[in-house]
LOTORPA-12841 format. One record per residue (C-alpha): residue number from 1; residue in one letter; x, y, z. Coordinates in pm, 1 decimal. Example, Ala and Ser with C-alpha at 12.3 -4.5 7.8 and 13.67 -1.06 7.14 Angstrom:
// residues 2
+-----+---------+----------+----------+----------+
! num ! residuo !        X !        Y !        Z !
+-----+---------+----------+----------+----------+
!   1 !       a !   1230.0 !   -450.0 !    780.0 !
!   2 !       s !   1367.0 !   -106.0 !    714.0 !
+-----+---------+----------+----------+----------+
END
This chain:
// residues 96
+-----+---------+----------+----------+----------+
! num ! residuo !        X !        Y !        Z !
+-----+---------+----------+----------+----------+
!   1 !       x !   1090.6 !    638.3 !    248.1 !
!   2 !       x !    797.2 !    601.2 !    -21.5 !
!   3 !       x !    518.0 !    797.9 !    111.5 !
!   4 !       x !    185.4 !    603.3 !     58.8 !
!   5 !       x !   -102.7 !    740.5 !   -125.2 !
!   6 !       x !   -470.2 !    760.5 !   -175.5 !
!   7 !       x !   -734.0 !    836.5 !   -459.4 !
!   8 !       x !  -1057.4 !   1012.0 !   -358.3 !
!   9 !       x !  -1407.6 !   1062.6 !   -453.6 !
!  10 !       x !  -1556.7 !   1384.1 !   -365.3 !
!  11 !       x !  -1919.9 !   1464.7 !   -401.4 !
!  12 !       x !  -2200.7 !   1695.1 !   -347.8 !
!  13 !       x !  -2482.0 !   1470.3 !   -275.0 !
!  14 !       x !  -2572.9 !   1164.9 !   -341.1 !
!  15 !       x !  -2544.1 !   1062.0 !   -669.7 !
!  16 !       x !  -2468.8 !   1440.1 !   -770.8 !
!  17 !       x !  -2140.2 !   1541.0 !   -891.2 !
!  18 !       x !  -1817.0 !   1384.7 !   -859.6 !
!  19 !       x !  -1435.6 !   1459.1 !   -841.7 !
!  20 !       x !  -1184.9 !   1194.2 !   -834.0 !
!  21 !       x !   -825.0 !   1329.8 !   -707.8 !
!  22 !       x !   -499.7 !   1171.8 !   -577.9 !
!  23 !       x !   -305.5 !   1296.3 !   -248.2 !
!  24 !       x !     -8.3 !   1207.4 !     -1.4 !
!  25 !       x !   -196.8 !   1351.1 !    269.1 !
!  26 !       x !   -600.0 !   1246.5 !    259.3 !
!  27 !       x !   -752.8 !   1445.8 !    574.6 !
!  28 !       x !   -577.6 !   1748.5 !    513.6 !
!  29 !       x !   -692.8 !   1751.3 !    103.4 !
!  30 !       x !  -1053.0 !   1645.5 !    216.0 !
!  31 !       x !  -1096.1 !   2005.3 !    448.3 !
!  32 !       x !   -934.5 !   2186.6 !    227.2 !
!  33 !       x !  -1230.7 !   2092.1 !     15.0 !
!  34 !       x !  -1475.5 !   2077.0 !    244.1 !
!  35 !       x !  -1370.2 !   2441.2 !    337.9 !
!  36 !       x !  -1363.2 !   2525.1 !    -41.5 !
!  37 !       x !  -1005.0 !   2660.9 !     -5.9 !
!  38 !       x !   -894.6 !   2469.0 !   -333.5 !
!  39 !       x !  -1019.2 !   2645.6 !   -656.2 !
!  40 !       x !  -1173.2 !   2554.4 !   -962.2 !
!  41 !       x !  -1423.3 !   2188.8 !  -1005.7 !
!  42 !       x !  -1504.5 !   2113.8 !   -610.2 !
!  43 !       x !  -1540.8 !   2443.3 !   -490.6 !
!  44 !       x !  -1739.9 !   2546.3 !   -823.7 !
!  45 !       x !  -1966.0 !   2220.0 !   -785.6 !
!  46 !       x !  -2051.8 !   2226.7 !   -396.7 !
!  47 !       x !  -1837.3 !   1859.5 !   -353.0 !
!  48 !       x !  -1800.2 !   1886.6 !     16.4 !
!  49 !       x !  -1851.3 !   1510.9 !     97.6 !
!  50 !       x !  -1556.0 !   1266.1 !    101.7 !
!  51 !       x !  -1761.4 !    977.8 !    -70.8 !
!  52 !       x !  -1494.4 !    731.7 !   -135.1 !
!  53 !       x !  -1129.1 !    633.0 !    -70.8 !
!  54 !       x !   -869.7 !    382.5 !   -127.8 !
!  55 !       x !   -498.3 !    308.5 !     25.1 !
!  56 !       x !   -211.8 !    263.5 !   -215.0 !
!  57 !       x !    172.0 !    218.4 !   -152.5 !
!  58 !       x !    262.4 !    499.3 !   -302.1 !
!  59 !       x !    154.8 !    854.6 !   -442.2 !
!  60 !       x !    317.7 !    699.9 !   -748.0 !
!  61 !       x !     43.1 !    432.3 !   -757.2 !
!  62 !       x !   -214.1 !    640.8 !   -626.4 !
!  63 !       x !   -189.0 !    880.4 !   -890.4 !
!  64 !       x !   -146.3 !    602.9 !  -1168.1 !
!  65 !       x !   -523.7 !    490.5 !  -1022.7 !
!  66 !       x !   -642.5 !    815.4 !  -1049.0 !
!  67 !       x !   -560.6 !    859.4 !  -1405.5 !
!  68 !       x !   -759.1 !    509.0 !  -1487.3 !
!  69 !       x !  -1039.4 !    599.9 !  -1297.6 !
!  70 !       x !  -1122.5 !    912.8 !  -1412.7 !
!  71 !       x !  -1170.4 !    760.4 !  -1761.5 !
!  72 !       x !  -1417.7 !    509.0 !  -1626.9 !
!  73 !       x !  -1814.3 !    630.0 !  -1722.2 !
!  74 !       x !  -2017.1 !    736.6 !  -1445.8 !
!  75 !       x !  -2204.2 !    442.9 !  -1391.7 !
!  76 !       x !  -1842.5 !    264.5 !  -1290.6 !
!  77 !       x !  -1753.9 !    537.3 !  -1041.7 !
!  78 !       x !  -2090.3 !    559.0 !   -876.2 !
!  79 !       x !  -2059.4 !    141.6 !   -811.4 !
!  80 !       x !  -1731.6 !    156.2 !   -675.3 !
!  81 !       x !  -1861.8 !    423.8 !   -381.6 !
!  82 !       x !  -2149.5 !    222.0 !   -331.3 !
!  83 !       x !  -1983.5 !    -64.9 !   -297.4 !
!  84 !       x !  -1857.5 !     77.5 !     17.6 !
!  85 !       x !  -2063.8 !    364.1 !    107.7 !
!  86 !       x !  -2388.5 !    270.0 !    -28.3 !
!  87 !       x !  -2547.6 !    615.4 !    140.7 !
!  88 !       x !  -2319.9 !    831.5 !    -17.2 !
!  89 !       x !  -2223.4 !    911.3 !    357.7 !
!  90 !       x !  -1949.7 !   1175.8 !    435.1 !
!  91 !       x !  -1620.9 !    960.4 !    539.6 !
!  92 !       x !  -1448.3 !   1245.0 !    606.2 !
!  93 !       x !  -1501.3 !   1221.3 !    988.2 !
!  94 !       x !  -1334.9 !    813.8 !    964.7 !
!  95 !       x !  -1011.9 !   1029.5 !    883.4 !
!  96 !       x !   -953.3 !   1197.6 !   1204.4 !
+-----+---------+----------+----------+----------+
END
Protein backbone atom coordinates (compact mmCIF):
# COMPACT_ATOMS: atom_id res chain seq x y z
CA UNK A 1 0.00 0.00 0.00
CA UNK A 2 1.75 3.38 -1.25
CA UNK A 3 1.37 5.74 1.53
CA UNK A 4 0.42 9.24 0.13
CA UNK A 5 2.38 12.29 0.79
CA UNK A 6 2.51 15.97 1.27
CA UNK A 7 5.01 19.00 0.85
CA UNK A 8 4.74 21.87 3.35
CA UNK A 9 5.43 25.44 3.83
CA UNK A 10 6.24 26.51 7.23
CA UNK A 11 6.57 30.08 8.28
CA UNK A 12 7.04 32.58 10.94
CA UNK A 13 4.93 35.38 9.85
CA UNK A 14 3.76 36.61 7.08
CA UNK A 15 6.00 36.98 4.47
CA UNK A 16 8.95 36.13 7.02
CA UNK A 17 10.85 33.04 6.75
CA UNK A 18 10.11 29.93 5.09
CA UNK A 19 10.77 26.10 5.22
CA UNK A 20 9.57 23.82 2.64
CA UNK A 21 9.62 19.96 3.88
CA UNK A 22 8.04 16.66 2.71
CA UNK A 23 6.15 14.09 5.16
CA UNK A 24 3.93 10.81 5.22
CA UNK A 25 2.22 12.08 8.11
CA UNK A 26 1.30 16.13 7.80
CA UNK A 27 -0.45 16.94 11.34
CA UNK A 28 1.86 15.10 13.31
CA UNK A 29 5.20 16.94 11.40
CA UNK A 30 3.30 20.36 11.65
CA UNK A 31 3.21 20.11 15.94
CA UNK A 32 6.21 18.78 16.08
CA UNK A 33 7.17 22.13 14.65
CA UNK A 34 4.90 24.14 16.08
CA UNK A 35 6.16 22.68 19.47
CA UNK A 36 9.80 23.21 18.22
CA UNK A 37 10.62 19.53 18.99
CA UNK A 38 12.46 19.16 15.52
CA UNK A 39 15.98 20.81 15.54
CA UNK A 40 17.89 22.92 13.43
CA UNK A 41 16.04 25.72 10.51
CA UNK A 42 12.23 25.89 12.04
CA UNK A 43 12.94 25.79 15.49
CA UNK A 44 16.07 28.25 14.95
CA UNK A 45 13.77 30.65 12.75
CA UNK A 46 10.45 30.81 14.94
CA UNK A 47 8.36 28.90 11.74
CA UNK A 48 5.44 27.87 13.81
CA UNK A 49 2.70 28.51 11.14
CA UNK A 50 1.69 25.78 8.64
CA UNK A 51 1.38 28.31 5.63
CA UNK A 52 0.90 25.98 2.81
CA UNK A 53 0.23 22.36 1.75
CA UNK A 54 -0.34 20.09 -1.06
CA UNK A 55 -1.61 16.23 -1.47
CA UNK A 56 0.47 13.87 -3.53
CA UNK A 57 0.13 10.03 -4.18
CA UNK A 58 2.98 9.19 -2.72
CA UNK A 59 5.93 10.23 -0.28
CA UNK A 60 7.85 9.28 -3.41
CA UNK A 61 6.20 12.19 -5.29
CA UNK A 62 5.93 14.33 -2.46
CA UNK A 63 9.45 14.37 -1.84
CA UNK A 64 10.35 14.64 -5.67
CA UNK A 65 8.12 18.17 -5.29
CA UNK A 66 9.95 19.15 -2.50
CA UNK A 67 13.26 18.93 -4.09
CA UNK A 68 11.87 21.28 -7.16
CA UNK A 69 10.45 23.64 -4.98
CA UNK A 70 12.99 24.42 -2.81
CA UNK A 71 15.06 25.61 -5.81
CA UNK A 72 12.32 27.99 -6.86
CA UNK A 73 13.33 31.96 -5.72
CA UNK A 74 11.36 33.39 -3.08
CA UNK A 75 9.14 35.35 -4.99
CA UNK A 76 7.73 31.76 -6.53
CA UNK A 77 7.19 30.25 -3.09
CA UNK A 78 5.55 33.25 -1.53
CA UNK A 79 2.82 33.14 -4.77
CA UNK A 80 2.11 29.68 -4.45
CA UNK A 81 0.93 30.25 -0.48
CA UNK A 82 -0.88 33.13 -1.48
CA UNK A 83 -2.51 31.65 -3.98
CA UNK A 84 -4.26 29.76 -1.36
CA UNK A 85 -3.72 31.42 1.84
CA UNK A 86 -3.43 34.92 0.85
CA UNK A 87 -3.18 35.93 4.88
CA UNK A 88 -0.46 33.81 5.54
CA UNK A 89 -3.08 32.15 7.99
CA UNK A 90 -2.02 29.13 10.20
CA UNK A 91 -3.69 25.88 8.41
CA UNK A 92 -2.54 23.86 10.89
CA UNK A 93 -5.93 23.73 12.74
CA UNK A 94 -7.72 22.44 8.92
CA UNK A 95 -5.54 19.25 9.82
CA UNK A 96 -7.28 17.99 12.80
Amino acid sequence: MVRPGYVYIMASQKNGTIYIGATSDLPQRAWQHREGMIEGFTKDYGCKLLVWFEVFESIYDARQFEARMKKWNRAWKIKRIEERNPDWADLFETLV
